[in-house]
VOGU-3710 file (C-alpha; in Angstrom, 3 decimals, decimal comma):
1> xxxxxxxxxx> -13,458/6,387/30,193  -10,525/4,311/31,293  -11,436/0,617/32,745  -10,322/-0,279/35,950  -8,401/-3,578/36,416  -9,777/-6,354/38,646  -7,380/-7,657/41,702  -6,851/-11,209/41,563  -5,218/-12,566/45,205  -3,305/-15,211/44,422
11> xxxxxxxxxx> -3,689/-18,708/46,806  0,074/-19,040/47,903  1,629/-22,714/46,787  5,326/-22,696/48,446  4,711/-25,423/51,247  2,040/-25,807/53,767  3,200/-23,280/55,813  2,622/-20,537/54,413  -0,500/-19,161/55,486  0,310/-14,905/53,961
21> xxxxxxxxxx> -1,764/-13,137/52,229  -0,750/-10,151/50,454  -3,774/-8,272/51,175  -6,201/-8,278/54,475  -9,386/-7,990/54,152  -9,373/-4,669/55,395  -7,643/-3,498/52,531  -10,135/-5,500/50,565  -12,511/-3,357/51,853  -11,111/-0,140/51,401
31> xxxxxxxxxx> -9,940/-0,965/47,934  -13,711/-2,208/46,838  -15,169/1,198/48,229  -13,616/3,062/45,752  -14,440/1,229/42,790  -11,563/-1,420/42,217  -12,767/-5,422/41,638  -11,321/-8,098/43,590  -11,748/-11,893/43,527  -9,598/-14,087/46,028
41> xxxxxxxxxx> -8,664/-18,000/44,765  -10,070/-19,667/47,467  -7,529/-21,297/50,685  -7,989/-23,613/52,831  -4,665/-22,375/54,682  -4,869/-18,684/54,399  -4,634/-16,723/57,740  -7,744/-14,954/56,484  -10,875/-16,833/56,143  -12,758/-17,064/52,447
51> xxxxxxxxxx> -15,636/-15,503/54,292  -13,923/-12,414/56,081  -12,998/-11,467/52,207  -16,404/-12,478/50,704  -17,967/-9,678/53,374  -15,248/-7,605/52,936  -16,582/-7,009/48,860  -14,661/-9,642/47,216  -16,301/-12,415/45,325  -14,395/-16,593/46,236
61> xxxxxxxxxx> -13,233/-17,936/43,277  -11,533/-21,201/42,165  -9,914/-19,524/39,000  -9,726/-16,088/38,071  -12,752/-14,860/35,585  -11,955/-11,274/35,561  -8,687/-10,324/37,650  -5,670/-8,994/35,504  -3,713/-7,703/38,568  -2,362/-10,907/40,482
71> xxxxxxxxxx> -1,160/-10,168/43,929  0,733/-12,810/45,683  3,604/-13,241/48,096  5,942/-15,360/47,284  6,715/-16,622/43,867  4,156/-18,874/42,124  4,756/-22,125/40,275  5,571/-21,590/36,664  3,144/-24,240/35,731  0,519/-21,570/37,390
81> xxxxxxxxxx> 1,400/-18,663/35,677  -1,685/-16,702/33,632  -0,769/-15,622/29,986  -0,646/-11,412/29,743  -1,297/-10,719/33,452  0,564/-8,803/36,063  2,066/-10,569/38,623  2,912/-8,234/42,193  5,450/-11,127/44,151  8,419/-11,835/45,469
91> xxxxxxxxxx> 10,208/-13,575/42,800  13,194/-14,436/44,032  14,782/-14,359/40,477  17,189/-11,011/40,364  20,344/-12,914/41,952  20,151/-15,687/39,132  18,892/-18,242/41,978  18,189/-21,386/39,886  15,014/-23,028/41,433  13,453/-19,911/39,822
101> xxxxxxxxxx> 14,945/-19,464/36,203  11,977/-21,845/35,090  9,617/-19,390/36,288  11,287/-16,436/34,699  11,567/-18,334/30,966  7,661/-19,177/31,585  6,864/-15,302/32,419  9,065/-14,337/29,509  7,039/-16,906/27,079  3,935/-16,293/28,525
111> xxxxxxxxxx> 4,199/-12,221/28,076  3,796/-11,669/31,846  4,643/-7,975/33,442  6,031/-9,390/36,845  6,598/-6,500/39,554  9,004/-7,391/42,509  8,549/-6,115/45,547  12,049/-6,600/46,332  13,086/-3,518/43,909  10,040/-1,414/44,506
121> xxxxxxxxxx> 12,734/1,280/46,661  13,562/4,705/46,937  16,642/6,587/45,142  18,502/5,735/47,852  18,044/1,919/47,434  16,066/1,833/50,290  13,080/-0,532/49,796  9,093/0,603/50,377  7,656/-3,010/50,904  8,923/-5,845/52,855
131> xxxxxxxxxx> 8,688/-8,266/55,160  12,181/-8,038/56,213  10,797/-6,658/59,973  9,186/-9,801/60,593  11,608/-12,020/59,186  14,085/-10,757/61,837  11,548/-11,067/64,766  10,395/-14,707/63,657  14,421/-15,161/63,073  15,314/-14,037/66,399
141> xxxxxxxxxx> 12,789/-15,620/68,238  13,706/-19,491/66,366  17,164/-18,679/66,689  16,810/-18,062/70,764  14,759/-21,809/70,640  16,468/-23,463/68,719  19,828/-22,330/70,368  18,017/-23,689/73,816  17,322/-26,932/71,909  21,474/-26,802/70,755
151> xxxxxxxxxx> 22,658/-26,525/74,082  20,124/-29,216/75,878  21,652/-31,488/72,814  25,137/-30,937/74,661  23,460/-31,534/78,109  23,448/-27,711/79,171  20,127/-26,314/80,544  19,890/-22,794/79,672  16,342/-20,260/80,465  16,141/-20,308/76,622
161> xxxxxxxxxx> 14,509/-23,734/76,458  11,573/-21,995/77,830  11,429/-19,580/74,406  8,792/-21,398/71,813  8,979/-21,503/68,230  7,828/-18,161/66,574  4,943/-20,525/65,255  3,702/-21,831/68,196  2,903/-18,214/69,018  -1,481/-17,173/68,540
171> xxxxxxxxxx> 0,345/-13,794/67,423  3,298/-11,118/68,132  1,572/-9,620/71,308  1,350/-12,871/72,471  5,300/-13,562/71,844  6,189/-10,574/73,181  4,514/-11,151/76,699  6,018/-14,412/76,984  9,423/-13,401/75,952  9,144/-10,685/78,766
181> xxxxxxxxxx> 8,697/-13,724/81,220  11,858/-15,526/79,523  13,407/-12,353/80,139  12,952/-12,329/84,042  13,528/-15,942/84,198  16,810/-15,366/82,742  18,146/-12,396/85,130  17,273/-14,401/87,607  18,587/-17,608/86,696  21,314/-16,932/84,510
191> xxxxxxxxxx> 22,859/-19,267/82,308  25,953/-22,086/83,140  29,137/-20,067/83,644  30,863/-22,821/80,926  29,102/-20,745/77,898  28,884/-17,353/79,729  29,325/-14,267/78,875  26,154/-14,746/76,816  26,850/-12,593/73,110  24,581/-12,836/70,625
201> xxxxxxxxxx> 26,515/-11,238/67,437  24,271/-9,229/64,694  25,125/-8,549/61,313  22,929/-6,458/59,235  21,080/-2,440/59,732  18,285/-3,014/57,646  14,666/-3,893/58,549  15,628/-7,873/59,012  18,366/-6,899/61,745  15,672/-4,594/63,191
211> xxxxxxxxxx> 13,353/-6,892/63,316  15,686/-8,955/65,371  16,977/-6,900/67,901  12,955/-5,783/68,438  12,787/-9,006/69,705  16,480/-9,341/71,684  15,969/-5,767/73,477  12,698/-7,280/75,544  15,687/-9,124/77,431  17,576/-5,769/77,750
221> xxxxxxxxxx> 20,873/-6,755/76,230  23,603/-4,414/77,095  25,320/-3,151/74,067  29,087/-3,761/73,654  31,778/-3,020/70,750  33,509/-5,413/68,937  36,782/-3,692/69,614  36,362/-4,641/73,319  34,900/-7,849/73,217  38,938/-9,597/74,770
231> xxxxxxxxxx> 38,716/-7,147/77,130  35,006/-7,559/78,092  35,226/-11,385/78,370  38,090/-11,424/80,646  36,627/-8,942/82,781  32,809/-10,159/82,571  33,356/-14,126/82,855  31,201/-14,458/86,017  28,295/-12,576/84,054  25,542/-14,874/83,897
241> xxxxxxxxxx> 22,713/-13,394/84,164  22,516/-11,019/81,306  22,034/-10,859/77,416  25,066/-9,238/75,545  24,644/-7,664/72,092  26,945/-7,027/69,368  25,984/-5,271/65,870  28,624/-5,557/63,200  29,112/-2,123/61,171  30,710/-2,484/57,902
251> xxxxxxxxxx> 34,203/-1,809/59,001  34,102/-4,400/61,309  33,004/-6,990/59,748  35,299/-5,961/56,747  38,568/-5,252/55,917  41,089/-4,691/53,362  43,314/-7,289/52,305  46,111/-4,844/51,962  45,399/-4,310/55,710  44,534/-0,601/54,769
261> xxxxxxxxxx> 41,314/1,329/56,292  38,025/0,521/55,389  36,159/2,869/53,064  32,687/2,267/52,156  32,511/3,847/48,834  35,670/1,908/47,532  33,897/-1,313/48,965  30,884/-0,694/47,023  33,232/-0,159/43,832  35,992/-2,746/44,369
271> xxxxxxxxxx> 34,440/-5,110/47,280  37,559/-8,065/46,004  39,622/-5,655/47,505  37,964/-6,753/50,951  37,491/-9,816/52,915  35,821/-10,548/56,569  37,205/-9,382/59,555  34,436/-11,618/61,294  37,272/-14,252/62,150  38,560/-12,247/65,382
281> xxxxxxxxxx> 35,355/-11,981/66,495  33,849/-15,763/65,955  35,526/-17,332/68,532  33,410/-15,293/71,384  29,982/-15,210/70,552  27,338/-17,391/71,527  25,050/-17,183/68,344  25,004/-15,090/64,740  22,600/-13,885/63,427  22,952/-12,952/60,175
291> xxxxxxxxxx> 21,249/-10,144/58,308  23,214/-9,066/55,426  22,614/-8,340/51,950  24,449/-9,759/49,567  25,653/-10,831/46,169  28,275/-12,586/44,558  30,165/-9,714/43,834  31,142/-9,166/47,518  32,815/-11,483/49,819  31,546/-14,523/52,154
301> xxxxxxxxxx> 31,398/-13,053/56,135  31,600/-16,523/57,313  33,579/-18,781/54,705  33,886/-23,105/55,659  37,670/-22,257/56,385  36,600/-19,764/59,017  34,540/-22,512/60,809  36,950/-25,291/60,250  39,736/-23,286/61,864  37,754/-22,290/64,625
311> xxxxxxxxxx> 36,645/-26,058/65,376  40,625/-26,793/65,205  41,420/-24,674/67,801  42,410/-26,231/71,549  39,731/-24,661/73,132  36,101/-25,424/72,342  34,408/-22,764/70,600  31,541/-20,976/71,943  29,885/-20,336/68,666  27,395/-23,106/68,093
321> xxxxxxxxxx> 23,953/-21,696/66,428  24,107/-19,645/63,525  21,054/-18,033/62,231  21,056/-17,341/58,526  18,241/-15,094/58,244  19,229/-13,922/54,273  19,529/-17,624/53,321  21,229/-17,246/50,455  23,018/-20,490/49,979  26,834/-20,834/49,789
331> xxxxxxxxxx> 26,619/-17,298/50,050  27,252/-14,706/53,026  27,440/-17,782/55,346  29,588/-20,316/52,845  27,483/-23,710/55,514  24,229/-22,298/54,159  24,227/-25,322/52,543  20,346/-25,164/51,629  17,096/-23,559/52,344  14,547/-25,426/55,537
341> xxxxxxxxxx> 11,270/-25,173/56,057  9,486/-24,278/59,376  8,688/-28,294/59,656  12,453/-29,210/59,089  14,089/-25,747/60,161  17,316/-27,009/61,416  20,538/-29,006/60,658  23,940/-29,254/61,424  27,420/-28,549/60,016  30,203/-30,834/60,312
351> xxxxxxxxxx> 33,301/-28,930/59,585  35,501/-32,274/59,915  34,073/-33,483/56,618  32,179/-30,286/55,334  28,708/-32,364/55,241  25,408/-31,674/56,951  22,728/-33,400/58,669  19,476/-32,871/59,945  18,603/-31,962/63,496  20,742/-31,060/66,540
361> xxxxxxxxxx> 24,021/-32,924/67,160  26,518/-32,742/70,001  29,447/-31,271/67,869  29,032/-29,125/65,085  27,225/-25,995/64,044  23,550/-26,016/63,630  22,289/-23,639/61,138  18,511/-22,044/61,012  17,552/-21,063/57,093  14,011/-20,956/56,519
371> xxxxxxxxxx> 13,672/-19,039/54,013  10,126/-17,774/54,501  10,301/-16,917/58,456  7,612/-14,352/58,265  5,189/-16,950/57,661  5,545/-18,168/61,059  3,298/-15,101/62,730  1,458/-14,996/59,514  -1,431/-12,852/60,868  0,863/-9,298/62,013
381> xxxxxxxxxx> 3,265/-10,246/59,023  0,130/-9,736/56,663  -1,074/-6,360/58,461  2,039/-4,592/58,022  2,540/-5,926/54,601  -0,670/-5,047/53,211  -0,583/-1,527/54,450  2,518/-1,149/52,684  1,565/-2,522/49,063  -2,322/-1,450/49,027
391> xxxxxxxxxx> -1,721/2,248/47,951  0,264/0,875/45,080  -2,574/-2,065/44,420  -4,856/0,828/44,216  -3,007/2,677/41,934  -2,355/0,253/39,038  -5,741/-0,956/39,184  -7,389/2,367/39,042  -5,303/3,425/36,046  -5,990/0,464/34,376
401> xxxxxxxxxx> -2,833/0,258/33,740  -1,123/-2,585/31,669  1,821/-1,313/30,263  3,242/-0,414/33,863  6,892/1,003/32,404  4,951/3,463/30,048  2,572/4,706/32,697  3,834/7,984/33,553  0,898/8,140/36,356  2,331/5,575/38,009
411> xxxxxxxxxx> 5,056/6,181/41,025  8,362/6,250/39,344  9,522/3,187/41,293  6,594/1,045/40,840  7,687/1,255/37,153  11,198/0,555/37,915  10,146/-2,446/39,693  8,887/-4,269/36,719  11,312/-7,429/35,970  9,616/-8,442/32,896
421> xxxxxxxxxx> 6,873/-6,827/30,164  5,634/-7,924/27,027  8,364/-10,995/26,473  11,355/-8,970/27,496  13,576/-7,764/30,538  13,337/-4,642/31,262  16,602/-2,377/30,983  17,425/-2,217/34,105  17,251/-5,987/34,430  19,062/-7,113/31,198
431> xxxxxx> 21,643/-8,478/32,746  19,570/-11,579/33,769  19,597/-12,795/30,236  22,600/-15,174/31,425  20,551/-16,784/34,012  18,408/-18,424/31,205
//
């Protein structure tokens, strides 16, 4: 008879505000009913309460006595990790980031199968377990704050000083029946003509963009194309009372550098053949939000020379937020200078010199990058994620399965998920032999 594997729940370590947990008690529940073990490391900060997982089966634990199956959120410390276990996280390793090539060498050395839920996706590349849909609405909802907070710094009142901080939200439902208020407020205030029409600019179609225009339709945006953005903004000046939206598709944000047209399947095989298009469209939006994917393979959509040359120009730009909701640094957005935190969230780009400083200032271009934004409405972020990752949870542990590439049981892209088994990459993650 095969032996089931005991669930460890990892107590998450990034910073203080991160309050996830990978599993809800719910799950807890359902997962002990049928047989599979759990112990939770006891938290002081969790969203959940020790005692809601106690009664929900689990036994409170300040180490691990029995749990092979560790399921976090993000990435632990490498001073942490547990010899021969199974780690289910975000690593944040795949793109060669360096804060976390110590913990890949110490899951290497310390034989660790780590499973990311980053590459758990589909055979279209489409991934199964995220929190990219709360990222965008905790993204969204900062960025429409903080870009109140940008324009009080210049002196201009605007309706969205009234938006809060996702954080200082009890929950989503909450949020959203505030933001509704914000809403009416707005179309009935407007904003000052100076910074009007109002565009908010969106880059991105995957569940992080979503995420972020859930949160921008409650003030009813109307939609326009970026082809007739000139033509809209001479026509629409005296506008002030309503939200406009623009979502970048690929062939406008791109475009050759031959000036040819824009084909998606020679991007994806020669993307130096492309650069952004996002220049003719900078100097007319309000705020960007940005929620690309990217590598270094492909080009920058907002490069320093971009915003240097659009500071240079006679008249004052109207860009002045940018929300970098991928926060990949120096990378789609070249002033994503660093990560923030949700207690230092902002700072601000000085394209004169190139440097950055904390906080709002009246010139410049402040820049949101937190890089764990789901955190901030920790509670619903947990929900959905848990319902996502607790069939596969179930799965592993039933089999009692340890050698998760071999396991033909197991859903084929569980398996190709794994990062690292028995001291080695993977094939399909070789390549990050460099990184180390």
């Amino acid at each position: 008879m095969r032996q089931v594997l005991t669930v460890g729940i990892l107590a998450e370590s990034k910073n203080r505000w991160e309050r996830r947990a990978p599993l809800t008690p719910h799950d807890v529940k359902w997962l002990v009913e049928r047989h599979i073990p759990v112990e939770v490391l006891s938290s002081s900060l969790r969203i959940f309460r020790d005692h809601e997982f106690k009664r929900a089966g689990a036994k409170i634990v300040t180490r691990f006595k029995q749990a092979k199956l560790l399921i976090g959120v993000k990435e632990p410390l490498p001073a942490e990790l547990l010899n021969r276990k199974i780690y289910m996280v975000f690593s944040h390793t795949t793109k060669g980031q360096p804060a976390n090539r110590p913990l890949l060498r110490e899951a290497l050395r310390q034989r660790i199968t780590l499973i990311d839920y980053e590459h758990i996706v589909d055979l279209r590349r489409q991934r199964l377990v995220y929190f990219g849909r709360f990222a965008g609405i905790c993204g969204m909802i900062d960025g429409l704050h903080f870009l109140g907070r940008r324009y009080e710094a210049q002196g201009i009142e605007t309706p969205l000083l009234h938006v809060r901080r996702a954080l200082d939200y009890k929950d989503y439902k909450q949020a959203r029946r505030h933001l509704r208020w914000v809403a009416r407020e707005t179309r009935k205030k407007g904003f000052p003509l100076p910074i009007t029409p109002f565009i908010v600019g969106i880059t991105g179609h995957g569940n992080v963009s979503q995420g972020a225009q859930e949160v921008l339709d409650i003030f009813r945006p109307i939609e326009i194309h970026p082809k007739d953005i000139m033509v809209f903004i001479r026509h629409q000046k005296k506008r002030n009372k309503q939200i406009y939206k623009i979502v970048f598709n690929r062939e406008e944000k791109l475009r050759s550098k031959k000036r040819k047209g824009f084909y998606f399947e020679e991007y994806l095989e020669y993307p130096d053949r492309f650069e952004s298009n996002l220049d003719q469209y900078l100097p007319h939006i309000n705020m960007l939000i940005n929620a690309s994917y990217w590598t270094k393979r492909y080009p920058r959509l907002v490069s320093e020379k971009m915003i240097k040359k659009l500071t240079r120009q006679k008249k004052k730009p109207r860009l002045v937020f940018i929300g970098d909701l991928s926060c990949d640094v120096s990378g789609t957005i070249e002033i994503t200078k660093k990560t923030t935190t949700p207690g230092n969230p902002i700072y601000t780009y000085h394209p004169e010199t190139g440097q950055i400083q904390d906080g709002f200032w009246r010139r410049g271009i402040a820049v949101l990058a937190v890089d764990n934004l789901p955190c901030e409405l920790p509670k619903d972020a947990s929900v959905d994620f848990s319902a996502l990752i607790r069939d596969y949870v179930y799965q592993v542990a039933a089999h009692g399965a340890l050698d998760i590439t071999e396991h033909a049981a197991l859903p084929g892209e569980l398996r190709r998920a794994v990062i690292t088994q028995n001291g080695r990459f993977t094939p399909p993650f070789r390549y990050m032999r460099q990184y180390l």
